[in-house]
C-alpha positions in Angstrom: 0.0 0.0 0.0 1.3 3.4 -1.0 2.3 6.1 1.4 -0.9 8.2 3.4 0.2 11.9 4.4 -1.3 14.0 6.9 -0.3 16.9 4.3 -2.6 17.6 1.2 -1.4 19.4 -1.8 -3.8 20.5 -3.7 -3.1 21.2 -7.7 -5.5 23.4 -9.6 -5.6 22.6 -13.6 -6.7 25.7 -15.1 -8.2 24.8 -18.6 -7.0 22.2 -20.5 -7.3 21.1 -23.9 -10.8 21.3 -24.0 -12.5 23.2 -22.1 -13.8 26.5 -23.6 -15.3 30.0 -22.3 -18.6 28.9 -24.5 -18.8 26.1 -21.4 -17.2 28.1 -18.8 -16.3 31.7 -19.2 -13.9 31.7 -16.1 -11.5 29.1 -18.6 -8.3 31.3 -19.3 -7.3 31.7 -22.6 -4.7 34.6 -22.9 -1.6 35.1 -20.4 -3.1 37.5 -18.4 -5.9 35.4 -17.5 -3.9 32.5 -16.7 -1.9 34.6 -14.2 -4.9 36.0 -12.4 -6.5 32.8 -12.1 -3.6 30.7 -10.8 -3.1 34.1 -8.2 -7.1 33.0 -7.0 -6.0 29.3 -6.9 -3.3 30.4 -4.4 -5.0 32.4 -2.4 -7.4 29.7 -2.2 -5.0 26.9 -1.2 -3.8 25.6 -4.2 0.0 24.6 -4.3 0.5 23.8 -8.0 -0.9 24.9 -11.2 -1.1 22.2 -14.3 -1.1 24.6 -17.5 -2.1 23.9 -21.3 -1.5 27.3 -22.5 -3.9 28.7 -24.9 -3.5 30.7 -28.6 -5.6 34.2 -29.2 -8.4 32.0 -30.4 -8.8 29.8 -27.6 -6.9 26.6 -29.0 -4.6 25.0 -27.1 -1.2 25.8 -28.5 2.8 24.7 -28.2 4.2 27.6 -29.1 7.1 28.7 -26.8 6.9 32.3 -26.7 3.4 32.1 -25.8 3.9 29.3 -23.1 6.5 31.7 -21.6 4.1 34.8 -21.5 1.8 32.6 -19.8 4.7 31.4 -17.5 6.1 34.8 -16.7 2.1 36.3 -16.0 1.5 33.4 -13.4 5.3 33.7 -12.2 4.8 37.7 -11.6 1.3 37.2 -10.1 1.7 33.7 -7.9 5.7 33.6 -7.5 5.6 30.6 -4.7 3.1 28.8 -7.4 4.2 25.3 -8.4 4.3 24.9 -12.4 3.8 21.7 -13.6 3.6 21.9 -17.9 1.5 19.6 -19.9 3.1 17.7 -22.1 -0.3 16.2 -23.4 -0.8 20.1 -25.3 -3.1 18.8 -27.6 -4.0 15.9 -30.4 -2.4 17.6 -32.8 1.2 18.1 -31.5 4.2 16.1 -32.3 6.4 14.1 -29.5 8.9 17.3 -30.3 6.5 20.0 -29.7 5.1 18.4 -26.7 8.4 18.1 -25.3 10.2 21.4 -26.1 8.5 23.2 -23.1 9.9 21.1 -20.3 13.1 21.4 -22.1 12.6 25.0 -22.6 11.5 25.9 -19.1 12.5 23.1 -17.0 9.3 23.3 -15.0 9.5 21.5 -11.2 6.9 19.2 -12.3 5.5 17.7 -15.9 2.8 15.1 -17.0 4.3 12.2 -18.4 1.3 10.4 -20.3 1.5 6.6 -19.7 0.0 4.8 -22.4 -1.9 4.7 -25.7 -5.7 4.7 -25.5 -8.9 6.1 -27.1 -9.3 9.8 -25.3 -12.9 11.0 -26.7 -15.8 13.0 -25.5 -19.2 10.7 -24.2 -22.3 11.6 -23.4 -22.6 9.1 -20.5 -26.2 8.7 -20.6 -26.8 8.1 -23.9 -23.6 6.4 -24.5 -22.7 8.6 -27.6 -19.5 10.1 -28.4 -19.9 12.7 -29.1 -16.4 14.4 -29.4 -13.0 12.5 -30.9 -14.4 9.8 -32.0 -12.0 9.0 -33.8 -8.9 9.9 -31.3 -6.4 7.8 -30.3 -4.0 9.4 -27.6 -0.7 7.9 -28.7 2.2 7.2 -25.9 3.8 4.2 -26.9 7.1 2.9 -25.1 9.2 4.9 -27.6 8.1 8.3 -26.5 7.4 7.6 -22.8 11.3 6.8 -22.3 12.3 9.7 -24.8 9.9 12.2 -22.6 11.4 11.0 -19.3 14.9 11.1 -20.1 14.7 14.2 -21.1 12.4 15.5 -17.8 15.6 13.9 -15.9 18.1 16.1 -17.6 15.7 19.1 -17.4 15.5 18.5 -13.4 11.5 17.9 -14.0 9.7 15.1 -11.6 7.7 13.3 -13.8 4.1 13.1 -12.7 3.0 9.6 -14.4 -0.7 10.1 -15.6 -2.7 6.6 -15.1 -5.7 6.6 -16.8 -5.7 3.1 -16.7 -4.1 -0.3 -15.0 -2.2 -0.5 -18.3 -0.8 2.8 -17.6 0.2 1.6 -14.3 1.9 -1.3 -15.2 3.4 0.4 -18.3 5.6 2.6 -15.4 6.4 0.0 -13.2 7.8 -2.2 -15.9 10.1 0.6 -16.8 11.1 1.7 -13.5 12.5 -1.7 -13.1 15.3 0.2 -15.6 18.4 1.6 -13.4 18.0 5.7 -13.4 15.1 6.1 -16.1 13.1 7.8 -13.1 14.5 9.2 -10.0 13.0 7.8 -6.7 10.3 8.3 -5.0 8.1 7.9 -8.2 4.9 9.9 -7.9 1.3 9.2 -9.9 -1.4 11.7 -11.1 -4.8 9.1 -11.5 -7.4 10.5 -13.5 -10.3 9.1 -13.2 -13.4 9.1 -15.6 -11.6 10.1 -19.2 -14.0 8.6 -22.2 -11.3 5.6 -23.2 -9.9 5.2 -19.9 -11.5 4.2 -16.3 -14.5 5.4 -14.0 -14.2 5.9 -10.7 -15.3 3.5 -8.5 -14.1 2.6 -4.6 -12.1 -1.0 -6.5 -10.7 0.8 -9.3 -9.1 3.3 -6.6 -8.0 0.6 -4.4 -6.5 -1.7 -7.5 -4.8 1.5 -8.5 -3.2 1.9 -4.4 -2.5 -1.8 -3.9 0.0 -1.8 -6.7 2.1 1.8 -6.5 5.2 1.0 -5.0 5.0 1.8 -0.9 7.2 4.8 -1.2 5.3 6.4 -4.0 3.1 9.9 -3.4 -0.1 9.9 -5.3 -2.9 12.5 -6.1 -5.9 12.0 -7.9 -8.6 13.6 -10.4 -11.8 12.9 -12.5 -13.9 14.2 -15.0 -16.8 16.2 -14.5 -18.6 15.0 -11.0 -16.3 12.1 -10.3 -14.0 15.1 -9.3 -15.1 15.5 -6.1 -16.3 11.3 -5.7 -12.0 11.0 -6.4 -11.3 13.9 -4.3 -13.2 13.2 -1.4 -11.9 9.4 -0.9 -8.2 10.9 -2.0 -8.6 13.4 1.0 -9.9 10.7 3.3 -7.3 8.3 2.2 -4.0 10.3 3.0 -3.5 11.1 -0.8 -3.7 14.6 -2.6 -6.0 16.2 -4.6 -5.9 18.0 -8.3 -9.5 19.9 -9.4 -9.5 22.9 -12.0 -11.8 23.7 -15.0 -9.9 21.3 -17.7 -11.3 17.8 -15.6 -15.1 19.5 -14.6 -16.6 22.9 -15.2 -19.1 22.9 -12.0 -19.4 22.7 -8.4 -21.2 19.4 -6.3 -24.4 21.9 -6.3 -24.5 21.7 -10.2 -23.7 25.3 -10.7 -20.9 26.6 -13.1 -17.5 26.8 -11.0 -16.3 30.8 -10.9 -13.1 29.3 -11.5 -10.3 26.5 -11.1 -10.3 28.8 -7.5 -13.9 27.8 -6.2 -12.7 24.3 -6.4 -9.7 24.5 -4.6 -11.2 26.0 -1.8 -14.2 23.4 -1.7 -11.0 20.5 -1.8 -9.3 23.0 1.2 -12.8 22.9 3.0 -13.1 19.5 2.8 -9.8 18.8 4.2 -9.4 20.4 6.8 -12.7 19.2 7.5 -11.1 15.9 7.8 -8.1 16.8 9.7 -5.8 17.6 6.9 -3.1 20.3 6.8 -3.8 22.0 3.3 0.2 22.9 2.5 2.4 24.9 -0.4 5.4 26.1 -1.4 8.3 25.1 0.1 6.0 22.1 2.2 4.4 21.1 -0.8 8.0 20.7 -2.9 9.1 18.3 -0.1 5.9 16.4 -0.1 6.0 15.5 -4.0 9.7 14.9 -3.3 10.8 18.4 -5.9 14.2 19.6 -6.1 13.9 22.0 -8.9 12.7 25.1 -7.2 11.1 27.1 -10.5 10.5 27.6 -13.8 13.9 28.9 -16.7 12.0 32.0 -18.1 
């Protein structure tokens, strides 16, 4: 059984690939925005901030002089924020543009994606996808190794995303090689992604009975299976991420303000349950970070 803190570090991912301000208008689109709403997400509780950075139009977008205007906004405007990149961007970017950022900015944290799978849009109801259908989110063995070597030379912790047990088992295989990922290994599971796996109480405990014992773990899910993740993460000694890109509401039903009104509904909840909601230089030595900040 994985690790249990009495710390919670709580990331906040601020928009995504998807999400748009036709859904949500609190999802940030320009620099600006991005910097004012990761400010809110501090204030709020939030230790670390997942960013997709977005063009003029709205689309999510790799290029690096936009990334770093978005960097510097939320550097100027949260400086104790956590930055962990996205190396995900979007369907249409190559294994170099999804890579350059990390070794462009040598973020403290990045999402390494662990396997291929089918990442579309459902209407759960109905059962209709109703978004890439025809999407297939491709990490084979190839690039997962290319991706974290290079995160290693960068000085960026890999956050390994498991969508699914194959994801899982995709990292522990490798980490059987000698220095492909420094120790203690830590996992993002996301929970409820059209082509990966729902939450339910034996998913999440299949998914804690096989991290290694010294690994840290957080969790998120997609639209209300955010706070069902959140809320057994919290009462399970594990950490939390929320933000706009996974769900655009509250439990209530209501559109969230912003990734902010999450984060402080995950902070309510656990210190509600005795946990100690914790950043900056706390949350770097819970997630096991050496790399202090961002290369702007």
């Amino acid at each position: 059984m994985v690790q249990r803190s009495d710390n919670l570090v709580i990331s906040a991912a601020l928009a995504g690939a998807v999400t748009r301000k036709d859904q949500n208008e609190a999802t940030p689109y320009s620099p600006e925005e991005f910097g004012d709403e990761a400010k809110r997400c501090y204030d709020a509780g939030a230790a670390i901030v997942h960013i997709h950075a977005r063009d003029e139009s709205g689309l999510p977008t790799p290029e690096i002089d936009r990334i770093r205007e978005t960097l510097e906004n939320i550097k100027e405007k949260a400086p104790d924020i956590i930055i962990n990149l996205s190396t995900a961007i979007s369907i249409n970017a190559t294994d170099r543009e999804r890579i350059k950022p990390v070794r462009t900015f040598k973020p403290p944290l990045a999402s390494l994606n662990t396997n291929s799978m089918n990442f579309s849009v459902a209407n759960w109801k109905t059962g209709e996808i109703v978004m890439a259908a025809g999407n297939v989110f491709t990490n084979n063995f190839k690039t997962i190794q290319k991706f974290a070597r290079h995160m290693q030379k960068a000085g960026t912790k890999p956050e390994m995303e498991i969508y699914d047990m194959g994801g899982l088992y995709n990292m522990l295989l490798l980490n059987k090689q000698e220095g492909m990922f420094e120790q203690p290994l830590h996992f993002q599971c996301v929970f409820g992604v059209c082509g990966g796996i729902p939450f339910t109480p034996t998913n999440f405990a299949h998914f804690l009975n096989d991290m290694p014992e010294n690994a840290t773990w957080s969790v998120c899910g997609v639209a209300n299976q955010q706070f069902q993740a959140a809320l057994c993460a919290i009462g399970w000694g594990g950490h939390v991420r929320v933000g706009l890109e996974d769900n655009i509401r509250m439990p209530d039903g209501e559109l969230a303000k912003g990734s902010w009104e999450q984060v402080k509904w995950a902070k309510m909840v656990a210190e509600a349950s005795g946990r100690k909601v914790v950043q900056g230089a706390e949350a770097r030595k819970e997630f096991n970070i050496i790399n202090d900040s961002v290369t702007l």
